[in-house]
DRENPADO-221849 format. One line per 5 residues: number of its first residue (from 1); for each residue x, y, z of N, C-alpha, C. Coordinates in steps of 0.1 Angstrom, whole numbers, plus 5000, padded with zeros to 4 digits. Example, Ala and Ser with C-alpha at 12.3 -4.5 7.8 and 13.67 -1.06 7.14 Angstrom:
<koltis>
1	5132 4943 5078 5123 4955 5078 5132 4967 5078 | 5128 4978 5071 5137 4989 5071 5129 5000 5079
</koltis>
This chain:
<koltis>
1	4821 5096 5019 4822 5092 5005 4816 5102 4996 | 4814 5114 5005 4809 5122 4992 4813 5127 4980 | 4826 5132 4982 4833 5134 4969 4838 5117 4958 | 4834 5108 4965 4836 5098 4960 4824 5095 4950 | 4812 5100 4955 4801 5099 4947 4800 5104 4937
6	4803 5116 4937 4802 5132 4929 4813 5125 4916 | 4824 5120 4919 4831 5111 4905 4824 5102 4901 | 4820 5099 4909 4811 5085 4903 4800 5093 4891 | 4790 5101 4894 4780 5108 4889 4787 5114 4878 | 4795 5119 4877 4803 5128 4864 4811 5115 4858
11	4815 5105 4861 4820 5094 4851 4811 5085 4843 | 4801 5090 4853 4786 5078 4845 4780 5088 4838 | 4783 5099 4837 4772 5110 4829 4778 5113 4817 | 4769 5116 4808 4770 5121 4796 4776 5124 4784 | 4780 5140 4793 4789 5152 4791 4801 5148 4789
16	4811 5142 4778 4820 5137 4778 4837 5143 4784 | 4832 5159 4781 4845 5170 4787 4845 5162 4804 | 4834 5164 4809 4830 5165 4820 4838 5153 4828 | 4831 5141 4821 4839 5125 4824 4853 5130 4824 | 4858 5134 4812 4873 5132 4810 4882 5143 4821
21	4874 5153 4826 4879 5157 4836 4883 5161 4851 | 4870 5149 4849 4863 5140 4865 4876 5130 4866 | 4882 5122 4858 4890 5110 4856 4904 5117 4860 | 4906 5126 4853 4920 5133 4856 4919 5137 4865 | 4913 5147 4870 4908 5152 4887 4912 5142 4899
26	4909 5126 4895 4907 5118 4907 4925 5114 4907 | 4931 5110 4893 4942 5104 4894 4953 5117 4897 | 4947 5130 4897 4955 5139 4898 4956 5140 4917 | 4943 5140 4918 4942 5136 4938 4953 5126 4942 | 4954 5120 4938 4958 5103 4936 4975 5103 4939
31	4980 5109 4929 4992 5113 4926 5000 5123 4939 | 4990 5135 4942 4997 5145 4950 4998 5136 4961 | 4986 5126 4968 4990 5122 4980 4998 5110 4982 | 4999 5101 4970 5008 5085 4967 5020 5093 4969 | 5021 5102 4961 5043 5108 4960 5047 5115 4971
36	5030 5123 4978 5037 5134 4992 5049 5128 4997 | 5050 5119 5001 5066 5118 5010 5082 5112 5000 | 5075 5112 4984 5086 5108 4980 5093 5128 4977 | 5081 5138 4980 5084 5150 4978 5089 5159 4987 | 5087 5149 5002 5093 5155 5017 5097 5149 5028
41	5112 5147 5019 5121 5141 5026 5122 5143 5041 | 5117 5151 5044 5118 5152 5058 5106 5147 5066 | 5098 5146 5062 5088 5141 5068 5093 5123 5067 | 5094 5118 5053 5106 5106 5053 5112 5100 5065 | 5119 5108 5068 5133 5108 5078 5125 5107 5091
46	5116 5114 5097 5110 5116 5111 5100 5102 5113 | 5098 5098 5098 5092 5083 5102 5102 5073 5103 | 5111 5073 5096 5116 5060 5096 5127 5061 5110 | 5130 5075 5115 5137 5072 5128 5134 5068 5137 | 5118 5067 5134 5116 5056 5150 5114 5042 5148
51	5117 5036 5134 5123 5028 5130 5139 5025 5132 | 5147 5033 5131 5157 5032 5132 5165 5027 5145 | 5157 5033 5159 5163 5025 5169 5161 5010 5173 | 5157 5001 5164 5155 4990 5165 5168 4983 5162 | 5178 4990 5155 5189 4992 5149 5201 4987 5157
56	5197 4991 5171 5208 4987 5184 5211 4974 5188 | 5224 4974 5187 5228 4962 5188 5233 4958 5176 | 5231 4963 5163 5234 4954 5151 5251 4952 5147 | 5254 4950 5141 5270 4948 5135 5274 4965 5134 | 5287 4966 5136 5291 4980 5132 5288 4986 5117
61	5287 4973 5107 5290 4973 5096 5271 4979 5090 | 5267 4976 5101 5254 4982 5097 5246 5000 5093 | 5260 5011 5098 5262 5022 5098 5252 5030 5088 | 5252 5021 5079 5243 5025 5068 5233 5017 5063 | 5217 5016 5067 5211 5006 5068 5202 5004 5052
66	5200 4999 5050 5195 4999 5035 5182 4990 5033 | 5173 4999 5028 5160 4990 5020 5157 4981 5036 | 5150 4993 5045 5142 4984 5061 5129 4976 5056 | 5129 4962 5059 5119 4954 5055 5112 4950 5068 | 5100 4951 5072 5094 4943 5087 5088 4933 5078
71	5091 4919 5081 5084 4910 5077 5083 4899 5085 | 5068 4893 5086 5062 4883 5093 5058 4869 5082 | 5066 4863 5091 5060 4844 5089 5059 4841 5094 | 5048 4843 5103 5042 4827 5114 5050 4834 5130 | 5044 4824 5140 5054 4824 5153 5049 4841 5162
76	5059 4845 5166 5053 4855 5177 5056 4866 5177 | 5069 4866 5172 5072 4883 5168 5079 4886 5152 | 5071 4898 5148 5077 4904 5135 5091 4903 5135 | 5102 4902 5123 5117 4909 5122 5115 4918 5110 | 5128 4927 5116 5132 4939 5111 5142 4934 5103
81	5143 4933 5087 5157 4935 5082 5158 4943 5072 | 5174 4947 5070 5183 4958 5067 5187 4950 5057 | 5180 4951 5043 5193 4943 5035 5200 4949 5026 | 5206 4942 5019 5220 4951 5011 5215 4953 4998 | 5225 4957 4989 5225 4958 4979 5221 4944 4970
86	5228 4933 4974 5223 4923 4964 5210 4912 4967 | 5205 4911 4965 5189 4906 4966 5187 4891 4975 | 5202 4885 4979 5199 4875 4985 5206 4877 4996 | 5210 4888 5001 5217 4897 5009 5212 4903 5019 | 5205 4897 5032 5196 4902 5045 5209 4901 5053
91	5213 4918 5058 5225 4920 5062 5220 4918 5080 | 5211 4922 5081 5205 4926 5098 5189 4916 5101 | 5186 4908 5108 5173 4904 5114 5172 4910 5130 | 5164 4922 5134 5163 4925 5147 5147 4916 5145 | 5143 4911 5161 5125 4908 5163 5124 4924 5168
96	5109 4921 5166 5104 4935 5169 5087 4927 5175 | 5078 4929 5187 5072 4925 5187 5062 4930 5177 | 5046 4919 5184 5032 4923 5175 5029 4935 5185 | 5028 4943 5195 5026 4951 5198 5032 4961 5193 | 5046 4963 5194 5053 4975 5187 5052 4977 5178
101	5049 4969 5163 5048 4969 5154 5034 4972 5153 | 5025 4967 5159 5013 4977 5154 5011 4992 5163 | 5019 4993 5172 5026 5009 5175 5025 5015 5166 | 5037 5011 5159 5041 5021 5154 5040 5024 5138 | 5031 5014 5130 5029 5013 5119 5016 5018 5119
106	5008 5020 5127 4995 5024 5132 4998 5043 5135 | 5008 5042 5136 5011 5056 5147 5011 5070 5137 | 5014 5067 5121 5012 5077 5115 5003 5079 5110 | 4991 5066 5107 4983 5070 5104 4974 5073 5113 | 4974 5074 5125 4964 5080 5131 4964 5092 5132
111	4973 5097 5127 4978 5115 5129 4986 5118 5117 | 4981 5118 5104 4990 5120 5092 4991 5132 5094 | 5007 5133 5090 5012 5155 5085 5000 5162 5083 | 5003 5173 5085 4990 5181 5080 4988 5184 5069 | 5000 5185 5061 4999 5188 5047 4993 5174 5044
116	4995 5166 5044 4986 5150 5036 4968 5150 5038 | 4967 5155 5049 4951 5159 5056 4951 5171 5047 | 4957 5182 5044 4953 5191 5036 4944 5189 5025 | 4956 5178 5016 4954 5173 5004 4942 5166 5004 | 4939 5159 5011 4930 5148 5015 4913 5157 5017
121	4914 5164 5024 4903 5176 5026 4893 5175 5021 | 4894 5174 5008 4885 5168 4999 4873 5162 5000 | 4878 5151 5003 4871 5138 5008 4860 5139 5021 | 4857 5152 5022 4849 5154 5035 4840 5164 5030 | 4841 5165 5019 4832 5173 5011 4827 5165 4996
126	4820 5173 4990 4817 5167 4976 4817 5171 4965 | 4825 5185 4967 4832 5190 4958 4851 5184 4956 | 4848 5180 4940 4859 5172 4932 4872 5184 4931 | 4885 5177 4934 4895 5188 4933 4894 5194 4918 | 4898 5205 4913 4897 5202 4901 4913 5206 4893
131	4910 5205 4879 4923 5204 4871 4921 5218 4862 | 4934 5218 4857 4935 5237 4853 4925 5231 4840 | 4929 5222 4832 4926 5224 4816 4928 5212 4811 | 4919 5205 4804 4924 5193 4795 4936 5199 4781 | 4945 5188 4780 4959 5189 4769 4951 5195 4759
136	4960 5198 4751 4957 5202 4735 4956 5197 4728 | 4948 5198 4717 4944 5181 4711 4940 5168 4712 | 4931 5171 4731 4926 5161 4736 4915 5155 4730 | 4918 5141 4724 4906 5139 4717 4894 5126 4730 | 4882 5137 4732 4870 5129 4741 4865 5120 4743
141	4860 5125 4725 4850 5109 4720 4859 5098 4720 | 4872 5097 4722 4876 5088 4723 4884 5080 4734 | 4883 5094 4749 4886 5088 4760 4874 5081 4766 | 4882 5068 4774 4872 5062 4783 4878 5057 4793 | 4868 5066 4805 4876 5067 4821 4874 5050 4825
146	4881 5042 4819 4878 5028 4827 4881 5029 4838 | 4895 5032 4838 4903 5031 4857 4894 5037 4867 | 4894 5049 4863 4886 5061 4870 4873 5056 4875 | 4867 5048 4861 4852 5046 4869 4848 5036 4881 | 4865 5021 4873 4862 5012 4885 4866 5012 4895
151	4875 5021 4898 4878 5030 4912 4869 5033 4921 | 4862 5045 4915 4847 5050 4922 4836 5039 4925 | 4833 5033 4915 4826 5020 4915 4831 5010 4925 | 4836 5007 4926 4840 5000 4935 4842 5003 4954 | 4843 5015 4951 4846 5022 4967 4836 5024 4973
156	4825 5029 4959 4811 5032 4970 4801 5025 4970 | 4806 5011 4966 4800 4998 4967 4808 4988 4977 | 4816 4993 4989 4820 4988 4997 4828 4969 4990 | 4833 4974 4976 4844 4968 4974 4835 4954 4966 | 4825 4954 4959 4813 4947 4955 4806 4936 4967
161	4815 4937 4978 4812 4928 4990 4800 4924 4997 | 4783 4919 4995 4775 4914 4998 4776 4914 5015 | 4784 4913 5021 4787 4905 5032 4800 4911 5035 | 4804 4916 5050 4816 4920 5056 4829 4907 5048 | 4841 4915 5047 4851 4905 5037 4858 4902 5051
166	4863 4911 5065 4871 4908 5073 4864 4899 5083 | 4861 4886 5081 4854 4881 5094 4865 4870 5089 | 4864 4861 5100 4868 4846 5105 4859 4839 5099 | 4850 4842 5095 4842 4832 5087 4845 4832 5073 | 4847 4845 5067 4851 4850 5049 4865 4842 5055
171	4879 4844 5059 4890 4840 5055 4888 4832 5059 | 4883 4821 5065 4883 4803 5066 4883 4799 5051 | 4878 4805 5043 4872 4800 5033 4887 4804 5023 | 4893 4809 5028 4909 4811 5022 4923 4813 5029 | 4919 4811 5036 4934 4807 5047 4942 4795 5044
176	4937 4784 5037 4947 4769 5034 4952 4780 5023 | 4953 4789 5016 4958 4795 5004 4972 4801 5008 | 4984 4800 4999 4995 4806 5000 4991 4818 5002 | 4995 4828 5011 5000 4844 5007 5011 4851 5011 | 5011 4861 5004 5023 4870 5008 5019 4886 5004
181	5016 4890 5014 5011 4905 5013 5025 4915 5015 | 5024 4922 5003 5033 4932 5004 5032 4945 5004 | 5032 4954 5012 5030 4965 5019 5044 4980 5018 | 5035 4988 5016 5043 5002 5011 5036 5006 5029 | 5051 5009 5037 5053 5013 5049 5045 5030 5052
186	5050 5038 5038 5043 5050 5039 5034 5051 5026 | 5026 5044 5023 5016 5042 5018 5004 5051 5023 | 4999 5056 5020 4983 5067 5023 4975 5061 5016 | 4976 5061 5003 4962 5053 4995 4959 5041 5004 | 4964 5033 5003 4964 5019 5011 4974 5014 5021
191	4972 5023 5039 4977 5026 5045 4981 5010 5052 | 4994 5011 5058 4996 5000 5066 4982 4994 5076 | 4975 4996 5080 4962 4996 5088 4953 4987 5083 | 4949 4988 5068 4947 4978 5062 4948 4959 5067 | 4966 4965 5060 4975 4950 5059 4974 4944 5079
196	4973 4950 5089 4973 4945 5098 4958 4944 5105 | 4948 4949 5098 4936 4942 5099 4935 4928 5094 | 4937 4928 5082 4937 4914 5075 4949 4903 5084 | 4958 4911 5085 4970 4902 5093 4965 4894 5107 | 4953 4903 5114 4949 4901 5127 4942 4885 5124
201	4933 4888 5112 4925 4873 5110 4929 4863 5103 | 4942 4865 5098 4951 4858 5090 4968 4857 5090 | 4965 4853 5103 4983 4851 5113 4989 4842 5097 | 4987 4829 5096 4992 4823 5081 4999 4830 5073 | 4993 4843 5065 4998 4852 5055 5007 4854 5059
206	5019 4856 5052 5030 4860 5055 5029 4878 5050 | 5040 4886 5054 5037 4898 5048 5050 4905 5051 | 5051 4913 5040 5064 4925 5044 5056 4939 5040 | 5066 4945 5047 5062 4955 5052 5075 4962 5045 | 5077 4972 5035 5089 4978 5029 5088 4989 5037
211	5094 4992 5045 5088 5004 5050 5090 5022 5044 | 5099 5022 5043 5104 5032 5030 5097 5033 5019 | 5089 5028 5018 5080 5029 5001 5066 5035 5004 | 5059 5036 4993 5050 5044 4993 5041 5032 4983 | 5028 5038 4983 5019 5031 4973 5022 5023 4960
216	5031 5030 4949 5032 5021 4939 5042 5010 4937 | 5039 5000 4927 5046 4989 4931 5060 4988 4920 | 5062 5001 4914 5071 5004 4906 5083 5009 4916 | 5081 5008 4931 5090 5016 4941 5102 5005 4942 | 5114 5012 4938 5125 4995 4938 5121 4987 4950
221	5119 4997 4965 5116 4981 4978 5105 4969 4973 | 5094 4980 4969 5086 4968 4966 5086 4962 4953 | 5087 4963 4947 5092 4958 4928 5106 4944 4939 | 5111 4949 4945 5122 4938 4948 5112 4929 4958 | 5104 4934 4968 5099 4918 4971 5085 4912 4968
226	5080 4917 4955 5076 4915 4945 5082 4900 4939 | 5093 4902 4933 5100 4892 4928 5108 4883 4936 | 5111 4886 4945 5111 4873 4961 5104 4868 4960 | 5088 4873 4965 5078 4869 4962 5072 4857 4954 | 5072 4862 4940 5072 4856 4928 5081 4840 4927
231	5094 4847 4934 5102 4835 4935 5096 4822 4942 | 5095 4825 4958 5090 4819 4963 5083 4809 4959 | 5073 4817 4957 5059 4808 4951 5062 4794 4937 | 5074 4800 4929 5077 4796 4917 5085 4780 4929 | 5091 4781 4937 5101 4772 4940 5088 4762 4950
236	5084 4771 4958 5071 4758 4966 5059 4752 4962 | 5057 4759 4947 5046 4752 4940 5055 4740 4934 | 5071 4741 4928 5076 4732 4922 5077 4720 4929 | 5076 4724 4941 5082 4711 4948 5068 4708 4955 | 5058 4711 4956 5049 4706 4957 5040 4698 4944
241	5044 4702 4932 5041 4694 4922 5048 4686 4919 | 5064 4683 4923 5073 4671 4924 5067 4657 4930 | 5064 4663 4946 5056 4657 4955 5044 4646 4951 | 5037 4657 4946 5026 4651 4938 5025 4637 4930 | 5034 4646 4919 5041 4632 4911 5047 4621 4914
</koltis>
């Protein structure tokens, strides 16, 4: 966490240049490694093809598979679906077991490209990547690295957590709660590894897995089960407040 520190120290200090380009620095890190694979397509393609053989067996009409979703509700094995263009349109459900799927969702990150570890390098040091130059006309006195600072703040404060968050004892305390975790398949910031830690102690949650997407939630896979999502919850809370009444 040393370079995590080193922003922290330059966003809490002073020197206002300095803040303002400690802040850019981190979301500039941020950026190169969230888009790496929306920038190499080929690296793209060599992950999702070992996704792709799950594919056998499906309809002919499947030739062209679209927007791969792994998603778990309950019961014993994950499914794989291929759905279409229109949003209530799940063209393909293959099962895929709990072993293979933490195979193989596990499998990149244990050995990311080398260019991603390039980028990443950083982070094993405590020297901050840095940025050519603040804009022209950047006015200082009047930036404030909020994002930036509660980022760092928060990371090297093991997330403000008093107490381990992943135990069987923390999620008892939230497991009767609806969820629905939705997950960017080639995600780096917040690698699939995560979501199947939490998944281990919290079979309940339901979760998808877009696999094609990457970190942000502006990515159409996930922006679309986002609003499933959303849906969902809108239709089982109604009818649980029907109930009620």
């Amino acid at each position: 966490r040393g370079v995590l520190r080193r922003y922290h120290e330059l966003l809490l200090g002073q020197d206002l240049e300095s803040r303002a380009m400690a802040a850019m620095s981190l979301f500039s890190w941020e950026r190169r490694v969230s888009s790496y694979f929306e920038r190499n397509e080929g690296v793209r393609r060599e992950m999702m093809a070992v996704w792709n053989r799950y594919r056998e067996g499906a309809e002919d009409n499947m030739a062209e598979m679209v927007r791969p979703v792994l998603s778990w509700d309950g019961g014993e094995q994950w499914v794989l679906r291929y759905s279409g263009t229109d949003d209530n349109d799940d063209n393909c459900h293959i099962s895929v077991s709990e072993q293979a799927t933490n195979e193989l969702l596990r499998r990149f990150n244990k050995a990311p490209p080398k260019q991603v570890s390039q980028i990443s390098q950083s982070n094993n040091d405590t020297q901050i990547p840095g940025v050519p130059s603040l804009p022209p006309n950047f006015n200082i006195s009047a930036f404030v690295p909020a994002q930036a600072m509660l980022t760092c703040h928060y990371s090297i404060h093991n997330g403000l957590q008093s107490t381990p968050l992943l135990t069987p004892e923390a999620i008892n305390r939230i497991r009767h709660i609806p969820c629905i975790a939705i997950q960017g398949g080639l995600d780096i910031i917040c690698p699939p590894d995560t979501m199947l830690d939490l998944h281990e102690l919290w079979p309940e949650m339901k979760v998808r897995v877009v696999l094609d997407a990457g970190h942000s939630m502006y990515e159409e896979g996930i922006a679309r089960e986002i609003v499933k999502a959303t849906d969902w919850f809108g239709e089982t809370l109604r009818i649980d407040y029907d109930k009620s009444g």
